[in-house]
C-alpha positions as CSV (number, residue, x, y, z in Angstrom):
1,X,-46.4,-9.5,83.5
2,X,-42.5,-9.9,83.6
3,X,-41.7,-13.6,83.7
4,X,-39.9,-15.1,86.8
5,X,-36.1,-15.8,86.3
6,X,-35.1,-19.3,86.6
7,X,-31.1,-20.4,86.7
8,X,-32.4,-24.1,86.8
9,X,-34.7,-26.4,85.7
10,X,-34.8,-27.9,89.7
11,X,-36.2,-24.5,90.3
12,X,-38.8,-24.5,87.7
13,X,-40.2,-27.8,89.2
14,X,-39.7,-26.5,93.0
15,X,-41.6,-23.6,91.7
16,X,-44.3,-25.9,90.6
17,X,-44.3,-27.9,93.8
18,X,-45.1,-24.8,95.4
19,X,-47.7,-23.9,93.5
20,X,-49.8,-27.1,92.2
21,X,-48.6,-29.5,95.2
22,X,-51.7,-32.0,94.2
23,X,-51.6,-31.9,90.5
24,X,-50.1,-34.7,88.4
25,X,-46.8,-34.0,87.2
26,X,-45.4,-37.2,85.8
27,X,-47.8,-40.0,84.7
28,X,-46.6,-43.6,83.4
29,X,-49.1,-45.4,81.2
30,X,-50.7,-48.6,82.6
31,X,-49.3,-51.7,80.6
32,X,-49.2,-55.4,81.8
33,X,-46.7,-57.6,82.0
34,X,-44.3,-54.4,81.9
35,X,-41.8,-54.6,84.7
36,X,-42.6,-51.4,86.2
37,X,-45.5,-50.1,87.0
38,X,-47.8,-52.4,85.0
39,X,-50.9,-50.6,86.2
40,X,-49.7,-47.2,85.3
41,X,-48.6,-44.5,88.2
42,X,-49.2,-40.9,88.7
43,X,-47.1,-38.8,90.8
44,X,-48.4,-35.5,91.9
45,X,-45.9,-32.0,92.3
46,X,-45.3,-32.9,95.4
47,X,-44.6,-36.2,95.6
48,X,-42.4,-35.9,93.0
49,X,-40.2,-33.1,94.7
50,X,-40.0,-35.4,97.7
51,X,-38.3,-37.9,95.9
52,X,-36.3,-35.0,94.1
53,X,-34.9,-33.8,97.3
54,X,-34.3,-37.2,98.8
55,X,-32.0,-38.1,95.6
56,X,-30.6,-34.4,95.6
57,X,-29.4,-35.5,99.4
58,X,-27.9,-38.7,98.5
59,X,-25.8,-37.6,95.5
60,X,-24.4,-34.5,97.1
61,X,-23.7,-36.3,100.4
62,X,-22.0,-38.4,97.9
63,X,-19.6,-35.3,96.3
64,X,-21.7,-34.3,93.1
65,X,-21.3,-31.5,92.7
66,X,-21.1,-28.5,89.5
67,X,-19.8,-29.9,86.5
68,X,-20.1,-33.9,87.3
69,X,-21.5,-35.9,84.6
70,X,-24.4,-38.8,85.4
71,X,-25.3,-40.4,82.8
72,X,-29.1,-42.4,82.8
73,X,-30.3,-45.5,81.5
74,X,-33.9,-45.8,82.7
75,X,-36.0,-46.1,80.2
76,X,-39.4,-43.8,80.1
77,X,-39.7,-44.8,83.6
78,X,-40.7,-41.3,86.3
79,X,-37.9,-42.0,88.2
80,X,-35.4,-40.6,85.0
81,X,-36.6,-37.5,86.3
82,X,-36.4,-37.6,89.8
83,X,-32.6,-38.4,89.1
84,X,-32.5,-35.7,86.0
85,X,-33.6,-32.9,88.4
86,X,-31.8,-34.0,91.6
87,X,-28.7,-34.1,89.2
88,X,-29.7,-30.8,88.0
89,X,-30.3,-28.9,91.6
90,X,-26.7,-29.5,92.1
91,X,-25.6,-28.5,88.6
92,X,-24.8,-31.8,87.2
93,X,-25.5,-33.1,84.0
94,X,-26.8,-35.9,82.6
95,X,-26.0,-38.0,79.9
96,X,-29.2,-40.2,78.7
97,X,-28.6,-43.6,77.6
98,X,-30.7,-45.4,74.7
99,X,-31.7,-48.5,76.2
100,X,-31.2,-50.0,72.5
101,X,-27.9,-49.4,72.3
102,X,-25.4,-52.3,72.2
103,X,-22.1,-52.4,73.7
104,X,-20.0,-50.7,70.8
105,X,-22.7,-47.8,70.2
106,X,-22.7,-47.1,74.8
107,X,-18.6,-47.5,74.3
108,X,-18.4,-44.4,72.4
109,X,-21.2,-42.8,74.6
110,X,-19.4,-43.5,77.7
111,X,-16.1,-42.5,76.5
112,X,-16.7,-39.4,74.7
113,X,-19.1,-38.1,77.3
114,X,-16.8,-39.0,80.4
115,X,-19.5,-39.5,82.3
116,X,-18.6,-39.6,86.4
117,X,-21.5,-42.2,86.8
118,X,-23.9,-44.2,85.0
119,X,-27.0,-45.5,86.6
120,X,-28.9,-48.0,85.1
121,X,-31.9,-50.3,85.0
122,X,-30.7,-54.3,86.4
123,X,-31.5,-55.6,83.3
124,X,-28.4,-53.8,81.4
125,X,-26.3,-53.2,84.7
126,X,-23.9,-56.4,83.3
127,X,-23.6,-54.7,80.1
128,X,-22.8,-51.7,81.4
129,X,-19.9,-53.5,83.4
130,X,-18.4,-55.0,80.0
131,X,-18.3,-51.4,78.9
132,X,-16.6,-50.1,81.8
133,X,-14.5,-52.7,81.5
134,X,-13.2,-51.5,77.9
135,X,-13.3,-47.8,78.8
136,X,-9.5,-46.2,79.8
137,X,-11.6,-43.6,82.7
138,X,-13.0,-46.0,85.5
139,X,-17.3,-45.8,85.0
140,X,-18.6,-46.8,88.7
141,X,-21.9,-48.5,87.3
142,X,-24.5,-48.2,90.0
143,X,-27.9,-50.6,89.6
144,X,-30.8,-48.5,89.9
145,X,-32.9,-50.5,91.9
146,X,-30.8,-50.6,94.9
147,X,-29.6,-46.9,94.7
148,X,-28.3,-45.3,97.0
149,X,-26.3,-48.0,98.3
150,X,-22.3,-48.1,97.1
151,X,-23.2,-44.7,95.3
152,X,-19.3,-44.0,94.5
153,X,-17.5,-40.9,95.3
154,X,-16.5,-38.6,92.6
155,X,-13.5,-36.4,91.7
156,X,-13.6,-32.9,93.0
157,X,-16.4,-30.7,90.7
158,X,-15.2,-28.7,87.9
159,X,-16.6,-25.7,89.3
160,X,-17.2,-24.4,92.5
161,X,-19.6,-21.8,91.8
162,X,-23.1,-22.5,92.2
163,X,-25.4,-23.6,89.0
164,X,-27.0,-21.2,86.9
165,X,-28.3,-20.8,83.7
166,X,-25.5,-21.7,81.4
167,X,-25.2,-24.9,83.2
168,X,-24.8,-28.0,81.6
169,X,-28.0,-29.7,81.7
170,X,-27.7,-32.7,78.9
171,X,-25.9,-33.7,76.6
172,X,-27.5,-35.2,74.2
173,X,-26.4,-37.2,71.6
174,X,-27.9,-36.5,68.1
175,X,-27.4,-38.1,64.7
176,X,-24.5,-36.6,62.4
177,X,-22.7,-37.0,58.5
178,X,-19.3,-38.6,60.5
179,X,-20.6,-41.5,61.4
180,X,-20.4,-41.0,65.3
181,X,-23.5,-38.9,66.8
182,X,-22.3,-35.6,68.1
183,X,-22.4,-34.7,71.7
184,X,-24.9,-31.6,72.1
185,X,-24.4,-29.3,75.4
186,X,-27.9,-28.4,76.2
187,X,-28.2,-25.3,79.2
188,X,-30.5,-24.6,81.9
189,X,-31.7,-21.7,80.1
190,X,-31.8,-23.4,76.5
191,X,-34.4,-25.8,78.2
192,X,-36.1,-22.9,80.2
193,X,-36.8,-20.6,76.7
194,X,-37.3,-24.0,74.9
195,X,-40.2,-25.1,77.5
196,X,-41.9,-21.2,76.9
197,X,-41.5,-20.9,73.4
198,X,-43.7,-24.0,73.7
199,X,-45.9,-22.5,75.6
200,X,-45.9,-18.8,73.6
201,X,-47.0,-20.6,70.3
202,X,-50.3,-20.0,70.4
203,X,-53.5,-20.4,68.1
204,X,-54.1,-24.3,68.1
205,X,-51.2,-24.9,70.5
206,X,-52.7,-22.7,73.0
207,X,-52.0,-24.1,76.4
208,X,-55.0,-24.9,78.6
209,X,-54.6,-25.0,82.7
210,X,-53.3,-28.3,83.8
211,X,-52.5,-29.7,80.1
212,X,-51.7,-33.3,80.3
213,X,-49.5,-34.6,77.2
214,X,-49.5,-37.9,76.2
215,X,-45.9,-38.1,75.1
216,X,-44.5,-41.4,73.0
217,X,-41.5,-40.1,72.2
218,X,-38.0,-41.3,74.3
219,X,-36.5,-39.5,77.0
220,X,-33.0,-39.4,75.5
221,X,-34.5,-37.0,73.1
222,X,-34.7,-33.7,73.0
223,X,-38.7,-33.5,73.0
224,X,-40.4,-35.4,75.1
225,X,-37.6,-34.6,77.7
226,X,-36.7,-30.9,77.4
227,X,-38.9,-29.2,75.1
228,X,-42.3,-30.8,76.3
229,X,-41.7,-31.9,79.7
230,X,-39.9,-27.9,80.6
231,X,-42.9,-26.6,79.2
232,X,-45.8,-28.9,81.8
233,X,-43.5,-28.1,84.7
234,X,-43.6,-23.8,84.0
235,X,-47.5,-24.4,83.9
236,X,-47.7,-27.0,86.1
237,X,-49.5,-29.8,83.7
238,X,-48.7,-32.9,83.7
239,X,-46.2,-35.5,81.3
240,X,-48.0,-38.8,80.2
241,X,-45.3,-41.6,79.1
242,X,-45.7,-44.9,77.8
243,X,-43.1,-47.1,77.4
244,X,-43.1,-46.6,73.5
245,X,-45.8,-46.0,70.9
246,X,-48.4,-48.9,71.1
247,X,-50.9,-48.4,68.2
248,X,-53.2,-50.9,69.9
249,X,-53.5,-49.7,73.1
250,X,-53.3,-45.9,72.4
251,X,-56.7,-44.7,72.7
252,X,-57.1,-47.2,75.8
253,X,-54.2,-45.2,77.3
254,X,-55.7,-41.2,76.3
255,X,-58.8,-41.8,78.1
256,X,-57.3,-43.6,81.3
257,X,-55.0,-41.4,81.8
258,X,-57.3,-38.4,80.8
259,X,-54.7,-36.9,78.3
260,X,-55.5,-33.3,76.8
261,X,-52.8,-33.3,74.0
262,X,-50.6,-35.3,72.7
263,X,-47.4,-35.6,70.4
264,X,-46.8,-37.7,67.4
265,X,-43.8,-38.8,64.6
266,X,-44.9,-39.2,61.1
267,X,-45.8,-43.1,61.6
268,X,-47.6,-42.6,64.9
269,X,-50.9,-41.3,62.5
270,X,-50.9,-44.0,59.7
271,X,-50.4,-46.7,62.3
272,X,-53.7,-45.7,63.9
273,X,-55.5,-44.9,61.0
274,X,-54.9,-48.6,60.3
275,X,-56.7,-49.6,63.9
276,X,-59.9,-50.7,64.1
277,X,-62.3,-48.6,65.4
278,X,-62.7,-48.3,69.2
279,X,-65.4,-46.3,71.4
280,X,-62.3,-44.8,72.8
281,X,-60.8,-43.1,70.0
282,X,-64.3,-40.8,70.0
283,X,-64.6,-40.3,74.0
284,X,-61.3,-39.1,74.2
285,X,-60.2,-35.3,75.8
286,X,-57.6,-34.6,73.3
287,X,-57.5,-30.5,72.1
288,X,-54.2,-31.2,69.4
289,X,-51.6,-32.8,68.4
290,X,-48.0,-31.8,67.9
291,X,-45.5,-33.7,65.5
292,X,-44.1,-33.9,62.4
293,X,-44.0,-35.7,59.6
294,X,-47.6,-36.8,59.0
295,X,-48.0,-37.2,55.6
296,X,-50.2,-34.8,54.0
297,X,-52.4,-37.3,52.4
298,X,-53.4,-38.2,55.6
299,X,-53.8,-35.1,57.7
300,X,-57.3,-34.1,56.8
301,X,-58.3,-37.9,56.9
302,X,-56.9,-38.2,60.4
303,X,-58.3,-34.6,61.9
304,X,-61.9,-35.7,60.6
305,X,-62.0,-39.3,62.2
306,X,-59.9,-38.6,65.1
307,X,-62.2,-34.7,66.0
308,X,-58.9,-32.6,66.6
309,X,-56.2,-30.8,65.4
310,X,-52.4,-32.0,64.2
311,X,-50.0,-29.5,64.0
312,X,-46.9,-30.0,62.0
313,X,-43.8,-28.2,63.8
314,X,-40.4,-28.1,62.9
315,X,-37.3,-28.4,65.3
316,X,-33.8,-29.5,66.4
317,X,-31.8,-30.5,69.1
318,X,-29.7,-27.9,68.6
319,X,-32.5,-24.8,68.2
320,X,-35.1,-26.5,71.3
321,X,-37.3,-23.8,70.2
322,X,-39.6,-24.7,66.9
323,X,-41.6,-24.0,64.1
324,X,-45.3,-24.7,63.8
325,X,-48.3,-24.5,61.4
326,X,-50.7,-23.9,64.5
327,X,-52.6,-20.6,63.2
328,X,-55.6,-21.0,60.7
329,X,-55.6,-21.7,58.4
330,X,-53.2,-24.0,58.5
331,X,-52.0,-25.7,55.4
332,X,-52.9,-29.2,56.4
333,X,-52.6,-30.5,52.4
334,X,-48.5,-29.9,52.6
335,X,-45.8,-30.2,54.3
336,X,-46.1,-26.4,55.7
337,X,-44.3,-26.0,59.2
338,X,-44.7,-22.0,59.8
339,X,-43.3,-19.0,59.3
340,X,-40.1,-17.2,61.2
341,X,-40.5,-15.4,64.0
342,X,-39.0,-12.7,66.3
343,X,-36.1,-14.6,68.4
344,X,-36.4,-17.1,65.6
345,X,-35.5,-15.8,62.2
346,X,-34.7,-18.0,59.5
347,X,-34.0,-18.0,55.8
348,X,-33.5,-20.3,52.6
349,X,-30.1,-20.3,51.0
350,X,-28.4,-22.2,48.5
351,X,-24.7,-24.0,48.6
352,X,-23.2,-20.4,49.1
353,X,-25.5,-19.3,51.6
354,X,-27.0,-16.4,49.2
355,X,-31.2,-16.4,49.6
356,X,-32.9,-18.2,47.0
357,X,-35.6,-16.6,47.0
358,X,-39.1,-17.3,47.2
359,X,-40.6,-20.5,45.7
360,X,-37.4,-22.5,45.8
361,X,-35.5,-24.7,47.6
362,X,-32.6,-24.6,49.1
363,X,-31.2,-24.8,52.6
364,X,-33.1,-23.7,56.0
365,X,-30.7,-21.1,58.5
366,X,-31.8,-20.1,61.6
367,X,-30.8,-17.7,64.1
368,X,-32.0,-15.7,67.1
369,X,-31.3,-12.2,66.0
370,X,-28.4,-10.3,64.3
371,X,-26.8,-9.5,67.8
372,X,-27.2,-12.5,69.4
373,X,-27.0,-15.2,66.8
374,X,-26.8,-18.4,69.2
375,X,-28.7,-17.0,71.9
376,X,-31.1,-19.6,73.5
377,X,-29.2,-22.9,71.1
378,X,-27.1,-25.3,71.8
379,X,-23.9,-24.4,73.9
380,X,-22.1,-26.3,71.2
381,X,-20.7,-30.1,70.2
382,X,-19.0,-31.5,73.1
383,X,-14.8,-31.9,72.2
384,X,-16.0,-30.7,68.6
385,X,-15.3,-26.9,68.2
386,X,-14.4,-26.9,64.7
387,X,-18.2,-28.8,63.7
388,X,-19.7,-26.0,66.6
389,X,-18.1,-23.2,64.4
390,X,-19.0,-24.9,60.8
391,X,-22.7,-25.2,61.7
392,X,-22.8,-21.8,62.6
393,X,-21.1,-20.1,59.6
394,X,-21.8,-16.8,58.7
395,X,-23.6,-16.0,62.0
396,X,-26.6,-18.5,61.1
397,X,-27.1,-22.2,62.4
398,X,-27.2,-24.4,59.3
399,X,-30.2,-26.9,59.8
400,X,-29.1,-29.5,57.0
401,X,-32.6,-29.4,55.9
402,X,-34.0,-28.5,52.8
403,X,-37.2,-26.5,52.4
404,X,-39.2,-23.9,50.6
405,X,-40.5,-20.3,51.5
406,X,-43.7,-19.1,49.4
407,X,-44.7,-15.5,49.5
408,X,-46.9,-15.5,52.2
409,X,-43.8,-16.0,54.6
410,X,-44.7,-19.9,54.9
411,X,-42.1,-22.6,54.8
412,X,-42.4,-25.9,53.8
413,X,-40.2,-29.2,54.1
414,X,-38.8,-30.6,51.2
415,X,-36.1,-33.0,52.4
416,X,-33.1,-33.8,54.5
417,X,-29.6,-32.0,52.8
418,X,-27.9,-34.2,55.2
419,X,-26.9,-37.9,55.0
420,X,-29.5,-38.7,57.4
421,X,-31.8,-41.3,57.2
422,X,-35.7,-41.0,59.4
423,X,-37.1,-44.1,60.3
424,X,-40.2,-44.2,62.6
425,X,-38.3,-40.4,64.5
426,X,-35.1,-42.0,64.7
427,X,-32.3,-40.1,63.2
428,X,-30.1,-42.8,61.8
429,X,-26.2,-41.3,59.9
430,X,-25.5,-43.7,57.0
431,X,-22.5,-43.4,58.2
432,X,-22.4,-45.1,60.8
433,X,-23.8,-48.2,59.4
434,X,-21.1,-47.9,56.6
435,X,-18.5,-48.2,58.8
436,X,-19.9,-51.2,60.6
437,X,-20.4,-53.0,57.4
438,X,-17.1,-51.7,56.4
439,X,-15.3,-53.8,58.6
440,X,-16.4,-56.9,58.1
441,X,-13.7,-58.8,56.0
442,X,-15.9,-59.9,53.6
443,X,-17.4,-56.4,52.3
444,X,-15.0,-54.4,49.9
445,X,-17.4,-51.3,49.2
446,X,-20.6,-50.4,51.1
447,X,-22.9,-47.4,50.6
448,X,-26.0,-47.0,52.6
449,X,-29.0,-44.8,51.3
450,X,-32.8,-44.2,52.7
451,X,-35.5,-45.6,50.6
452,X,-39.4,-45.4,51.3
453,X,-41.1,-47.1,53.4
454,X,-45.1,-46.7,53.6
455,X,-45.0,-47.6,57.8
456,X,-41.8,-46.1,59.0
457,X,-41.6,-42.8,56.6
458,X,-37.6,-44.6,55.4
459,X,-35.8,-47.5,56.0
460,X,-32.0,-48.7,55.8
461,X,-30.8,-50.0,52.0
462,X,-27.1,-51.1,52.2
463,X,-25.4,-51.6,48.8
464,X,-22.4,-54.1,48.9
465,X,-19.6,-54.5,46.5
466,X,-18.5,-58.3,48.1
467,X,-14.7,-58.8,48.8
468,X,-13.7,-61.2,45.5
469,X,-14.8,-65.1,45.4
470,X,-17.5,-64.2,48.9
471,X,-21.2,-65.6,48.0
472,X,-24.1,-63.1,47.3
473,X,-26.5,-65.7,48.0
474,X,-29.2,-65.4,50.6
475,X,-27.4,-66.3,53.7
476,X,-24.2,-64.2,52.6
477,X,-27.0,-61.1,52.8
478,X,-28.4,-62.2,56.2
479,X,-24.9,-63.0,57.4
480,X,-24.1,-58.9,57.2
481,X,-27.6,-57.9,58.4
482,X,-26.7,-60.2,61.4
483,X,-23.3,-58.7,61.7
484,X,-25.1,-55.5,62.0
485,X,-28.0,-56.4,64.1
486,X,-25.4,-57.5,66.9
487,X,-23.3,-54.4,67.1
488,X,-26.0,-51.8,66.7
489,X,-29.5,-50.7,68.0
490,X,-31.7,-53.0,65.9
491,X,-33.4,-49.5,63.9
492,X,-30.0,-49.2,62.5
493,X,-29.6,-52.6,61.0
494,X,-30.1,-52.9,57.0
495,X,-34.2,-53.3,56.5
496,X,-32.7,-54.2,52.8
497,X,-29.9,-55.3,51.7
498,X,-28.6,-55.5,47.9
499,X,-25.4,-56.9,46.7
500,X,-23.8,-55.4,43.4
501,X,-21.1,-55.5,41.4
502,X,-19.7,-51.6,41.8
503,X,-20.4,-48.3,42.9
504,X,-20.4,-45.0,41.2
505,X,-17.3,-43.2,42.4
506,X,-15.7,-39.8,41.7
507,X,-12.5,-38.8,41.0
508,X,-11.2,-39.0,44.7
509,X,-13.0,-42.1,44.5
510,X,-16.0,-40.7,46.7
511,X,-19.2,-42.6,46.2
512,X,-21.7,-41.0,44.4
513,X,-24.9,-42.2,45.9
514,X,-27.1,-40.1,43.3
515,X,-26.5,-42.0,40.8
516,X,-26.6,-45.9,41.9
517,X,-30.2,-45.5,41.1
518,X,-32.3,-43.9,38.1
519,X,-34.2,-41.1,39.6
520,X,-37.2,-43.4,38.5
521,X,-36.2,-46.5,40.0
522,X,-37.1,-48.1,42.8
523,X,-34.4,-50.1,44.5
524,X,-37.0,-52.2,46.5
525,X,-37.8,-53.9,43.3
526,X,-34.8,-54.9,42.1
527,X,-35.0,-58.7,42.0
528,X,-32.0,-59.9,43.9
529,X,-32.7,-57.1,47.0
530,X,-32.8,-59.4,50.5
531,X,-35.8,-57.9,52.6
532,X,-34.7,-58.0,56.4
533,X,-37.4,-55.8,57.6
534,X,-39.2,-58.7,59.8
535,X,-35.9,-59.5,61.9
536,X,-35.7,-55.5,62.5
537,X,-36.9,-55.9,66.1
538,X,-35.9,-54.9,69.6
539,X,-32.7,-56.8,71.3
540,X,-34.3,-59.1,74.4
């Protein structure tokens, strides 16, 4: 049966309006004392689409038009995609805003992205005025909660042709080696294949009618809001969000809300492991799980008390399609994450991009095919065409991850090649926090590295070289973290912190951050390390 051609996401959900009018299609958990919603809400298809078309009205009697750039800041609330898919029916895209993002890191956003509009939750309207404020293109900020009153006029669209599928649909910021997160242009049709690649996988992915995902996972990324959500909408299930991962009140929230499935990052499984037991967590209607990063030590243990399936996958913003272990028998005592696949191919190179055969490591490429290389990525970094072409050299899209390929065909993750550190899902570039740190007058050298971290798979270590004559006492250490804390998300801040008296440079006077550690120490334990990890919490 030939698949039916969509040139939009709007007409993948009007498509599912059509067909499942009374099924659930968006679902907020229940939670109390939450400021919307607080006992949970379920909108069917076609409620939904009415509140689609009513916002699809407003902005285009407004002038949005093809090409116009909204950006979002609206938590995990439904209505993000009411304003996503209005946006989209008239070929706008969006431009999702962390909601822990302080007013340097929403600066850049904002700037870079030259977004038309932002709407935005009351709560961070005011912020979101001190950024327009600094930011040389005017930003009409518009309060959500009173749209669409004063909704401004736009400049004339960029295109006049009607939206199809190499539309803009996002763009999404991800996490890269500069510092600064790259802007990544995301299509119609890159969230159209990404949605039924999803749905093609198969074996212990297999799709039942009406799936309902419980889905933690934010709607600035690329998961929960194309891949997953794209996916419900061609089969007409239904998208379960919370407002973020609560380990206490998960299984409470799978059977009220009668989930089928459900995804995961490598902390969500320890973090309930470590719950007590609850009636719930037995009476529940889940068929899998899809994530990664659960560690393999707990995978069996998890499956057995939990009765069902966790499959490891393996993706990017930039490839929307994945990689999964969902066929038996799956390797559930490593890190396995599949095999390639037609319209997927991969292999394993090494710094010169020759194979390195099977049963070593070396660097994961991926690709759609020979002829069509980029076929159903990313449309490319936004103002970045020289990092578009590097990641893509030699006709294969360089993942920055480093894995292994036995004989059988099966790959398995090793590590991260890039400077990248993964704390509880949340790409962080070292970067970045260098360069905060950097400029604070009292810090001459800074180096920021990943070390363990038994909850949140890897937290933040900064290593300071102090400006002569400045303290390394205590509240020197918390004075940084601070400095940190208040200029980025609160993830990003130092969870450690360790003053010391050099760094290992090269030549060019790079830092070599291989070799301010033994390979068999531990830098958690050195005795004048400052542990931060407590004050680590969301901004209020």
């Amino acid at each position: 049966m030939t698949e039916p051609r969509f040139d939009t996401v709007h007409a993948v959900f009007q498509r599912a309006a059509e067909r499942w009018p009374d099924r659930g299609a968006l679902c907020a958990t229940p939670m109390p004392g939450r400021d919307y919603y607080p006992d949970g809400k379920e909108f069917t298809y076609a409620q939904a689409w009415t509140r689609i078309e009513a916002l699809r009205e407003h902005y285009g009697a407004a002038g949005f038009g093809h090409g116009h750039r909204v950006a979002l800041l609206l938590e995990q609330r439904p209505e993000f995609f009411f304003h996503y898919l209005a946006l989209n029916g008239l070929g706008c895209g969006i431009v999702p805003v962390n909601p822990d993002y302080r007013h340097d890191e929403m600066l850049y956003q904002m700037e870079h992205s030259e977004a038309d509009i932002v709407v935005s939750i009351e709560s961070r309207v005011e912020d979101l005025y001190r950024v327009a404020a600094k930011r040389g293109k005017p930003l009409p900020v518009v309060p959500f909660e009173s749209f669409p009153r004063d909704l401004p006029r736009p400049g004339p669209a960029p295109h006049d042709r009607p939206p199809g599928p190499q539309s803009e649909t996002s763009l999404l910021y991800t996490s890269g080696t500069t510092g600064r997160p790259k802007g990544c242009i995301l299509s119609n049709e890159f969230y159209v294949q990404a949605g039924r690649w999803y749905l093609s996988m198969g074996g212990r992915l297999s799709f039942a009618a009406a799936e309902r995902i419980l889905n933690p996972l934010p709607f600035f990324h690329v998961n929960a809001q194309a891949v997953c959500a794209t996916a419900l909408f061609l089969s007409g299930g239904c998208l379960i969000a919370p407002d973020r991962f609560h380990p206490s009140r998960w299984w409470r929230d799978v059977v009220a809300t009668n989930a089928t499935a459900m995804h995961y990052l490598g902390v969500v499984p320890p973090l309930l492991m470590n719950q007590p037991v609850t009636p719930e967590e037995t009476q529940h209607k889940l068929r899998f799980g899809t994530g990664a990063g659960v560690e393999p030590e707990l995978h069996r243990p998890f499956e057995e008390r939990f009765g069902f399936p966790l499959v490891e996958v393996w993706g990017m913003t930039e490839t929307g399609r994945v990689f999964a272990d969902c066929h038996e028998p799956r390797r559930i005592d490593s890190r396995a994450f599949g095999k390639p696949l037609a319209q997927l191919q991969a292999r394993v190179v090494d710094d010169d991009d020759n194979d390195v055969g099977n049963g070593r490591e070396g660097e994961l490429l991926v690709r759609h095919s020979a002829e069509t290389p980029r076929k159903w990525f990313f449309s490319g970094y936004l103002k970045n065409q020289e990092e578009t072409e590097k990641s893509w050299h030699n006709g294969w899209f360089h993942t920055g991850d480093t894995v292994r390929q036995e004989d059988d065909g099966m790959m398995y993750f090793v590590d991260r090649k890039k400077n990248i550190i993964r704390r509880s899902g949340e790409n962080i570039a070292a970067a970045e926090i260098e360069a905060c740190l950097q400029a604070h007058a009292q810090v001459a050298q800074v180096a920021v590295l990943p070390v363990p971290d038994e909850i949140r798979e890897e937290e933040v270590l900064a290593c300071i070289v102090p400006m002569p004559g400045t303290p390394t006492d205590a509240g020197q250490a918390r004075t940084l973290f601070d400095w940190c804390f208040e200029r980025q998300s609160y993830y990003k801040a130092p969870g450690w912190l360790l003053f010391v008296q050099s760094l290992p440079t090269t030549g060019t006077q790079k830092i070599q951050k291989a070799q301010i550690f033994s390979t068999d120490e531990d830098p958690r334990e050195q005795p004048q390390i400052n542990d931060f990890r407590s004050l680590k919490k969301r901004h209020r």
